[in-house]
C-alpha positions in Angstrom: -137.1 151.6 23.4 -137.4 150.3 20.2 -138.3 152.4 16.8 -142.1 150.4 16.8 -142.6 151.6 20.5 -141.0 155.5 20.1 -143.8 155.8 17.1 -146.4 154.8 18.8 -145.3 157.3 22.3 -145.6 160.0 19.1 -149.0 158.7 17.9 -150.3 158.8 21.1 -149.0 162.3 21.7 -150.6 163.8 18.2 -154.0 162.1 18.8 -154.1 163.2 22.6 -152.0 166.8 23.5 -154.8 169.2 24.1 -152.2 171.6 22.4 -150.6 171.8 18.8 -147.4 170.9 18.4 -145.5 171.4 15.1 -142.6 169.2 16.3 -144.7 166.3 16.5 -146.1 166.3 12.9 -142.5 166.6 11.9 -141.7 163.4 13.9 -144.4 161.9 12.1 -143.3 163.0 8.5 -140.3 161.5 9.4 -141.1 158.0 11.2 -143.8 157.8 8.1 -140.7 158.4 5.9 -137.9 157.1 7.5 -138.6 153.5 7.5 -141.1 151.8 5.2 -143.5 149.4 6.7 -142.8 151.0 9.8 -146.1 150.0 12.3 -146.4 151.0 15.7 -146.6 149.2 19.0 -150.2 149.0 19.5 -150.2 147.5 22.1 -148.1 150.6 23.9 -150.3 152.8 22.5 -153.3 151.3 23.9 -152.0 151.2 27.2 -150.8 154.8 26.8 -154.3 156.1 25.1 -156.2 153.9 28.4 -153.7 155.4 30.6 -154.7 158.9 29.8 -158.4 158.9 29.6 -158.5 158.0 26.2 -159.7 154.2 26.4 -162.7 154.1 23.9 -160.0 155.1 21.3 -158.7 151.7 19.4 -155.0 151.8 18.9 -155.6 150.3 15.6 -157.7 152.9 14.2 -154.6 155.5 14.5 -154.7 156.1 10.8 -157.9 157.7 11.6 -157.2 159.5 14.2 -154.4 161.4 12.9 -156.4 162.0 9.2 -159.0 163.6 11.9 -156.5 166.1 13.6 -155.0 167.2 10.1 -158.2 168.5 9.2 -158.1 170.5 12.6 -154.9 172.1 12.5 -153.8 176.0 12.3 -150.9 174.7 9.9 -149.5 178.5 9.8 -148.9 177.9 13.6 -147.5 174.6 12.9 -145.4 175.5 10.8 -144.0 178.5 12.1 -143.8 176.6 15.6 -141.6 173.9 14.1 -139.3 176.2 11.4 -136.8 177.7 14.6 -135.5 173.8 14.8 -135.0 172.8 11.6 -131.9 173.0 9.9 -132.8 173.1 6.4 -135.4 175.6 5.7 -136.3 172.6 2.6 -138.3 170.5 5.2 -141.1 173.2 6.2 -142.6 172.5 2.8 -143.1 168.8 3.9 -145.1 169.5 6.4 -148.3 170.1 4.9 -151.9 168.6 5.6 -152.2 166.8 2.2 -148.4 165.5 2.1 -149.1 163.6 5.7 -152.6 162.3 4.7 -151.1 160.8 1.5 -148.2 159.3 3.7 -150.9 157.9 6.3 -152.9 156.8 3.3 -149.3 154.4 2.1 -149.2 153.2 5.5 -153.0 152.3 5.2 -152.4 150.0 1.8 -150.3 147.6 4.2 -153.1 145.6 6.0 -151.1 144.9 9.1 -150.4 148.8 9.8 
């Protein structure tokens, strides 16, 4: 699978796991930082988000959705749940509610994302 389609597999994880995980908001620090202009297959992620129930959801509104779940989080618990697998203690300090919204917001400014 290409980068486009492994992002949106994580998107559709982050906006549908009935569980928190803190290893996917690291993912997405890092596909929202990795590349820039990265965009995500939206089309796989509205097949995925149909697929599990979650159909009424539009793939394009993703921004949204994960802006939505940051504002849910116990990010003690995500971060404590992600810090055993990272190797430089450095990177739990990225991982922060207002650091992902304003990486979100960037992708936001591009109209195709």
């Amino acid at each position: 699978m290409d980068r486009v389609s492994l992002f949106a597999g994580k998107l559709h994880a982050l906006l549908t796991r009935i569980w928190d995980k803190g290893r996917d908001w690291f993912d997405l620090v890092w596909y929202l930082t990795e590349k820039q202009g990265l965009r995500p297959n939206l089309a796989l992620l509205q097949n995925a988000l149909n697929q599990t129930g979650y159909s009424t959801f539009p793939a394009e509104r993703w921004k949204d959705g994960v802006l939505e779940r940051l504002g849910r989080l116990d990010w003690n618990y995500i971060q404590s749940d992600v810090a055993p697998f990272l190797e430089r203690e450095n990177d739990l300090g990225q991982i922060r509610p207002d650091l992902i919204a304003k990486l979100v917001d960037l992708k936001g400014s591009d109209p195709d994302t």
